[in-house]
Each structure stands twice: as C-alpha cells, then as structure tokens.
N, C-alpha and C positions, 0 to 999 in steps of 0.2 A: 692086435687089440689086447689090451692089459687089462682094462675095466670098463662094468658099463652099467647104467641109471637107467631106471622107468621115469618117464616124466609123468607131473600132473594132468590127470585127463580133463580137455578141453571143456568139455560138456558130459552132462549127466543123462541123456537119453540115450534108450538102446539101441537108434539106428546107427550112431556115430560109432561104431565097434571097430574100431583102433586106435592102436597106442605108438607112441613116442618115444622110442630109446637114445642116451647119449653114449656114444661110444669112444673110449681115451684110447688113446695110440701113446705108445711108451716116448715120442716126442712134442708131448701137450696137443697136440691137436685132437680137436672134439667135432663129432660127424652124428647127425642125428637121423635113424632109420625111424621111417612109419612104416609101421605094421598092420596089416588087416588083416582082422579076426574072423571076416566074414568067411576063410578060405582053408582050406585043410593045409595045403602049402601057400609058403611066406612069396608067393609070384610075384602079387603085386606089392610087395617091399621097396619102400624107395628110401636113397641113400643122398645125404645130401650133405654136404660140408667139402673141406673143413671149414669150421665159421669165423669169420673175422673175429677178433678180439682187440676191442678199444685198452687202453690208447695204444700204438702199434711198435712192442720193446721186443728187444732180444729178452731182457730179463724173464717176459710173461710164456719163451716157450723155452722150458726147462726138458732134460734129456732122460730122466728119471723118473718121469710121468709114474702115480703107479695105481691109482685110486679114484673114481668119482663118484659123487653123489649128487641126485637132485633135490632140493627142499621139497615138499609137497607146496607149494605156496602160491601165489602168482601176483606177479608175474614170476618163472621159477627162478630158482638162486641157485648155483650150480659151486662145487667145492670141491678141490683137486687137490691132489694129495702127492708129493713126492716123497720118495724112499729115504733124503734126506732132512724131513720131516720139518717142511715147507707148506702153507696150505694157503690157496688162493681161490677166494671166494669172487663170484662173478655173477651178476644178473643178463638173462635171457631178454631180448627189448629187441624191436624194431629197428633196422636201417635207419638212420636219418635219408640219404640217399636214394636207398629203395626199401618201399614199404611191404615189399614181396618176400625180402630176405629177412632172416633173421644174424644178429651179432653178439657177440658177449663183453658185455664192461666191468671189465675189475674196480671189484669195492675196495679190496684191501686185500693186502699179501702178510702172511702170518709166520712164524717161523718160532716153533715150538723150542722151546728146552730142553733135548733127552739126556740121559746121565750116561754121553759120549755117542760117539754115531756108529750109526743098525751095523756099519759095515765091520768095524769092531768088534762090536757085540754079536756078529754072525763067525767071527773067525773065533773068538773066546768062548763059542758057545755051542763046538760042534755037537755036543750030545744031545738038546735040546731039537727035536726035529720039525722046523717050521723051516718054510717053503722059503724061496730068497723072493718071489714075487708078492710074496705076504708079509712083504717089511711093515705097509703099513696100509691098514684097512680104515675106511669110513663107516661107520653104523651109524644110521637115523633113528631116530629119539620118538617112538611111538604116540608120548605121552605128547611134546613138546613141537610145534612144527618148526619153530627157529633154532633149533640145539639141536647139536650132532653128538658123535662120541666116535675120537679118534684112537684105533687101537693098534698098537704095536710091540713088537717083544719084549720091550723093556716096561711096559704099563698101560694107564688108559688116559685120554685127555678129555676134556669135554668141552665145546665152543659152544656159546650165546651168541645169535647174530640179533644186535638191537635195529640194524638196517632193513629188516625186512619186514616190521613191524610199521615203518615208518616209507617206503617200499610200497608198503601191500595199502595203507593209508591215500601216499598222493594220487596211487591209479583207482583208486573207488570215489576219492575226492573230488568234486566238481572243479575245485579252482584251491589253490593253495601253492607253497614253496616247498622244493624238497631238500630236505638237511640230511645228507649220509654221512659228514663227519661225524661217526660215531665209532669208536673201537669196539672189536668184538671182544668176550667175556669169555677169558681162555683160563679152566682149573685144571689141575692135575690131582685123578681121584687114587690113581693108583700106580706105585713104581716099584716093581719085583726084580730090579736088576740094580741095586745104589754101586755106586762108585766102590770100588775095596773089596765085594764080594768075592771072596776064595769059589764060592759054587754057586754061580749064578742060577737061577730062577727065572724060565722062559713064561710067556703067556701064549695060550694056545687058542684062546676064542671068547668070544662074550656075548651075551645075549640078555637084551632087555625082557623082563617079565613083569606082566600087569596082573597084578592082583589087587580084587577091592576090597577085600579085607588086612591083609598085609602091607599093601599101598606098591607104587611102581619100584623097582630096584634093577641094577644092573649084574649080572652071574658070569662071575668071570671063575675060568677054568687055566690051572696055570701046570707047571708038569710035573710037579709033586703030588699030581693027584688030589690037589685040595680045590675044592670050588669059594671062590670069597665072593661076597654079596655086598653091593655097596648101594645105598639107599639114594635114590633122588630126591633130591629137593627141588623146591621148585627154585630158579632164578634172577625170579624179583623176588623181592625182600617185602618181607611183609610188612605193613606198619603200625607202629604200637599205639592202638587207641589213647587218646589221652581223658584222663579221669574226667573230665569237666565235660565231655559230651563234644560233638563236630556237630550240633544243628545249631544253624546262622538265623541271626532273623533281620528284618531291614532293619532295626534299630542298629546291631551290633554293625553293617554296614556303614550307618551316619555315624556311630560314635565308636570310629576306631581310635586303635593304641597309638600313639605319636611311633613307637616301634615300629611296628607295621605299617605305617606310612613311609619312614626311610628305608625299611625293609620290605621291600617286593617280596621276596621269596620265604615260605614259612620257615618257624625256628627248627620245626623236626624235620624237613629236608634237609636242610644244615646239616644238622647232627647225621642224620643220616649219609648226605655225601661224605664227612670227614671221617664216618667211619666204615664207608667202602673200601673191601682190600678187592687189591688188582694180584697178588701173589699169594699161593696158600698154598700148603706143606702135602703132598700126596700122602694115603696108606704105604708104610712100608712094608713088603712083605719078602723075605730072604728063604735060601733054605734051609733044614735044620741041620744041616752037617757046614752049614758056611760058615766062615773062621777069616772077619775083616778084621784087619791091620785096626793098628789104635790111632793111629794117625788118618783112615779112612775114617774111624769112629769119629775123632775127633773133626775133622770136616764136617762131617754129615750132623754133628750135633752144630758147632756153630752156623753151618746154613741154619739149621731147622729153627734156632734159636734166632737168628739174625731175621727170620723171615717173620717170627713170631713177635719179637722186638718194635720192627718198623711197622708191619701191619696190624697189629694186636697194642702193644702197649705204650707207642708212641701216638698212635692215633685217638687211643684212648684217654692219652693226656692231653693232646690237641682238645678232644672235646670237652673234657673237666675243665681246661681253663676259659674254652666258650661257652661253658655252663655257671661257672662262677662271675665271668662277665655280664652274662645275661643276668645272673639272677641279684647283680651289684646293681643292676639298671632299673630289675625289678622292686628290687627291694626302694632303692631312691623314686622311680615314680609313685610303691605304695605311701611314701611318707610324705610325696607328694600330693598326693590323693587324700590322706587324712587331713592336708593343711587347707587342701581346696573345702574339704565335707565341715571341717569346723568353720571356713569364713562365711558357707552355702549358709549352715543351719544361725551363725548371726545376722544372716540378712535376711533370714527368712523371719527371726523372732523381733528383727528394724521392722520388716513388710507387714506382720502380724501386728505389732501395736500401731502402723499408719494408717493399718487397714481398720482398727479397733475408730484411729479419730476421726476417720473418712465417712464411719459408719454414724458414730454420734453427730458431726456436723449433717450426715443425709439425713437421722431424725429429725433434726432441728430444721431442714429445710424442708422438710415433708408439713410439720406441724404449722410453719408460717401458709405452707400453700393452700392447705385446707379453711386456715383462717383469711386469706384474702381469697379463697372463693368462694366462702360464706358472707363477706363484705358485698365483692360485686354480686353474687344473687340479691341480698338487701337493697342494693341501689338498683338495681333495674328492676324491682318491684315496686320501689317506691315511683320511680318515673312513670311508672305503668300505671298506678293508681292514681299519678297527676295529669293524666292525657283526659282532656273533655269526652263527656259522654253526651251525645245529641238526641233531644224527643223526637219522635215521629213528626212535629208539626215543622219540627226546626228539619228536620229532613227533607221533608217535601215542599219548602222554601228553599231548602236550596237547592232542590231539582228544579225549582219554577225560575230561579236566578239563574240557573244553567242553559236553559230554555231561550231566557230573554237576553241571556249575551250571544245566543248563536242566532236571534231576531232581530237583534240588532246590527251586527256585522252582516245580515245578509241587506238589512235595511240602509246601509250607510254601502254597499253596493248598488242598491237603484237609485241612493241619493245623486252617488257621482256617475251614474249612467245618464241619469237627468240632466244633471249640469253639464257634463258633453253633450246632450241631445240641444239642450239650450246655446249652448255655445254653437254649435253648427247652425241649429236653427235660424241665429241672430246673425248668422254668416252669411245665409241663404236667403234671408227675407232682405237683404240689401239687394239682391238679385233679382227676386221675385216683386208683385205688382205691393205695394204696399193695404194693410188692413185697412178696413174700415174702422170707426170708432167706436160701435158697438162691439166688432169681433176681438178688437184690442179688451175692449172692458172685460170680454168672457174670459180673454185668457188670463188676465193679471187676475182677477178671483179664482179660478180654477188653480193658476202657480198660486196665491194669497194662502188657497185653503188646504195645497203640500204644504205649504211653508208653517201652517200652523199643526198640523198632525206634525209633521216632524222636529216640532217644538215640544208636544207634549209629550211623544217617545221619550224625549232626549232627558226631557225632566221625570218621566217615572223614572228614569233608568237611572238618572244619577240619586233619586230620590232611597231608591232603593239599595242602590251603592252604599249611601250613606248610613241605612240602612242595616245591611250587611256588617260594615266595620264596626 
C-alpha cells in the first residue's frame, strides 16, 4: 500500500457507523476496505477489489502509483497520482454487468509540467530531506469539493474538475444527457525548483487554512525555513455586472436586438471565453544563495513572457478587436435607430393631423344625426296627432258591428244547415207517403216566413255595412 482515501459517507444517521477507505498499491490497483466503527477491533473489515477500471488499457495501470484521493462528492471522483506526475481522475459508478459491484471510469488522464522529472530533481537535490515516496501528494481543497491541490518538491498544482459539477447534476436529475467533455483547470501556484538553479529550493508540506477574516489560503513550508502563503481564489470567474441593470421584462423579451437574435450566446460570455487563459506563470521562489546561469535567466524570462504574451496580451487584443466590432455594429444600428425614431415621430405628426380631420368630419356627423333625429321625432308626432280619435257612441257601435258580424256568420251557419236539411228532406219525401195540401201550405209559410227574417238580417247588416264605411 503507497496510499489511501476516506470516501464519502453513504448516509448521515448514526446507525450506519462505517466508513469506506480506497486503498492504492504502487501498481494502480485500488481495493476498497469497510470499516465498522461499531467495534474496538477492525474484525469485521472487509476488503474488496481490486476494481475493474473502464475502458480496459495497459496505459490506466501505471507502475509508479504513488498518491490517491477521494472528492467528497457523489457520486465519488477518485484522483491518482504517479511520481511521474501523471494524474488520472476516475468516477466510482455501478457495474453495468453487475449491479452488486462497483467499477472505476476514467474521465481524463492529465500529465502535469514539472521544471524536469522528481527523479532528477531527487539525485540534484540530496540535502533537501523529503521521502522518495512523497514525490508527489494529493491534498483536498477544504473550501472547494471539486479542486484539489497537487504537491510535490518542485512546487504546488492546483486541478478544477468541471466534471463533477455536471456528474453530481445528471445523478440528482430525473432525466437529462450527460456531457463530460470537459477538460479540467490545471494552475501552477507555485515552483521553488526553476530550471538553472545553482541551490535548489525543496518543498516540505502544505496546508490549507480557513480563516473568516483573512479568507482561505494555502501554507506552504519550503526548507529555507520560510513559510509562503498563497491566497485562493475562487475558480469561476466572476462576472462583471454591466451598468444598465440584468432585470428583463417581457417587453425586452418581444423586442429584442437583431444581435441577439443571430447571436444565441451573450456578448460577455464571449468576452469572457476569449479571455480565458489555460496557462499561468507560477510564484517563483529560489534560494537566496542560488546563482542561475543567464541563459537559465534567459529561458525562464522568455517562458514567463511567452506565456504572458499569448495568454494576457494576445487575448486581450483578440477581444479589443471583438469589442470594436461590436461596438461598429452598435454604433450602425444606433444610427439605425435614430432614422427609424425620426420616420416613427413623422408618422405620428401624418396620424395626428388625420386623426385632427377624422375628428372634425365625426363633429360634423354627430351634428347631422342629432338633426335627423330631431326630424324623425317631428314626423312621428305629426302622424300621431293624424290618427282618428273615436267618441264613446262611435265606440260602442262598433262593439254592436262586432257583435252583428259574429250573428251573422253564425246565422249564415243555420242558413246552410237548413238548406242541407231541405235538400235531404226533398230527397226523402220522394220516398215517403206524399203531404197533404194543407200540410204542404204550412210548410211553404213556415220556409216563406225564414226566408223573410233572413232577408231582413241580411239588409240591416249590409245597411249597416254601409253604414260603417
């Protein structure tokens, strides 16, 4: 065993009392013992590995093993460290196979810059007294659960993992894709051994300290006796409020910038990826009796220069010329903008005088309507005062006309009930014994004397008719 990691605990109740160690063997293989706590002795410790590692290369077990560590995270992220200053990060997951085992999938394999390799620098460096097994240490990042800090004689490194952020995302996520192409964020805070040193400068240890007044910093101890303090910052980048305010309202929503419609992605992400650097200059820190060559000097300044060049002042022209761009764009759509606001305000002073004759022709139709419905009230007054007005007597003549046409239709119903009775009658006395001449004479005055009552009906009634009109 070379090294070995606490893992994250499973659960937060206190019946669950054990822990999870990963355990490195000096060729890559990792073996994870549980421990219960419940026991004075480790009895029931079980040991279980070593665990498969996806995808399955000779490259992933290296011979040189010398360092592990676990992210606190989960699912955990585990980071292995060779002596030739190699680091390969790997996520903890599930068998596809078997759901009982656990496997490790490398995310990505890293391979650090040191100024020449440890083994080198451990035959150059015999008076410095650090261990040959402590070529190179992992320290976790108190502050940060995705960033480590990798320390070795020559300096300190420091990793960003953006994967575990994105990781720790799709396993809480109901449903989603997961994107690990991401590279990790590898700085160099500190190198106490440059290339040319006459007396090299070993580092002996380092330790994170959190202070809330003073803020977090890293304390490295190096074997000149000096302790050097290097300050944490945080890893995202912070973003520069812009003067005009970030509250949206649905307006700003409907009436976006033609920019922003070809342009998905904001203009300060921009700026901001073009002036991400991937490379930065570590603290140098020598001894004070060292005595580099001028040609070591001379190196070590056109690196520092070359790195300050491409990342610093090239990038920074990169975004002055996408800031002069933009603001060629801006400026042509403000002039834009003023030729749209003067053609707006003459259409609005065209709509203001149509709207001025729209209103005078509504006077003038309002003033005719009033006058013809002043007209038609006059005419239907007048009509009203030409409609007959009838006396009482003329009223109640012509209730008694109403009277005598409903007397008389019912009277011109026994008429012709009669003249069917007669008609049958004259049907049936063919049949029957014939009258005498007496009973003949009653009936023809008895018919003589309807036939004159419905004579006289017939003449009040047209009398009256006549009357009437």
């Amino acid at each position: 065993m070379v090294s070995f990691s606490f893992a994250p605990s499973a659960s937060d109740s206190d019946e669950d009392s054990s822990v999870t160690v990963f355990v490195l063997e000096e060729h890559s293989d990792i073996y994870t013992v549980q421990i219960s706590l419940n026991h004075e002795t480790p009895s029931d410790s079980t040991l279980r590995g070593p665990l498969k590692v996806f995808p399955p290369d000779n490259e992933n077990y290296e011979l040189d093993a010398c360092s592990v560590l676990c992210l606190q995270t989960h699912p955990p992220v585990l980071a292995v460290a060779t002596s030739s200053g190699t680091l390969q990060h790997m996520a903890l997951l599930q068998d596809s196979g078997n759901d009982e085992e656990e496997c490790l999938y490398i995310l990505e394999s890293v391979e650090l810059e040191l100024p020449g390799t440890l083994d080198e620098e451990a035959s150059s460096t015999e008076s410095c007294s650090v261990d040959e097994g402590a070529a190179v240490r992992l320290l976790p990042d108190p502050t940060v659960r995705d960033r480590y800090f990798v320390r070795h004689s020559t300096g300190v490194h420091s990793v960003f993992l953006p994967a575990v952020q994105r990781l720790e995302h799709f396993v809480t996520a109901e449903d989603g894709d997961l994107d690990l192409e991401c590279e990790c964020v590898v700085e160099h805070m500190l190198c106490v051994q440059p290339r040319g040193a006459g007396d090299p400068t070993c580092l002996f240890g380092c330790v994170v300290i959190q202070d809330t007044l003073l803020a977090a910093c890293l304390l490295v101890f190096i074997s000149n006796a000096e302790f050097i303090s290097l300050p944490l910052r945080s890893v995202h980048r912070e973003v520069i409020p812009l003067l005009s305010g970030s509250s949206k309202t649905a307006a700003d929503d409907q009436c976006r910038s033609p920019l922003k419609q070809v342009h998905s992605q904001l203009f300060s992400k921009k700026i901001q990826g073009m002036l991400s650097r991937n490379v930065s200059n570590p603290m140098l820190r020598c001894g004070t009796s060292s005595n580099m060559s001028q040609k070591a000097l001379l190196e070590l300044l056109m690196k520092s220069t070359g790195v300050f060049r491409e990342e610093y002042i090239a990038k920074q022209g990169k975004a002055r010329a996408e800031l002069l761009h933009h603001m060629s764009l801006l400026q042509e759509q403000h002039s834009q903008h003023k030729t749209d606001i003067k053609d707006l305000e003459a259409s609005i002073s065209q709509l203001a005088s149509e709207g001025n004759k729209l209103n005078g022709r509504s006077n003038k139709i309002s003033i005719r309507h009033q006058l013809l419905q002043q007209r038609v009230s006059t005419v239907m007054r007048e009509v009203q005062n030409l409609l007959p007005d009838l006396s009482t007597a003329e009223v109640s003549f012509r209730d008694e006309m109403t009277e005598i046409s409903r007397n008389i239709k019912s009277l011109q119903q026994d008429a012709d009930q009669l003249q069917r009775k007669l008609k049958f009658q004259t049907k049936t006395a063919k049949s029957l014994p014939s009258l005498s001449t007496e009973q003949q004479d009653r009936v023809h005055a008895m018919l003589k004397e309807n036939d004159n009552r419905i004579s006289s009906l017939v003449s009040k009634i047209k009398a009256a008719t006549l009357q009437i009109t």
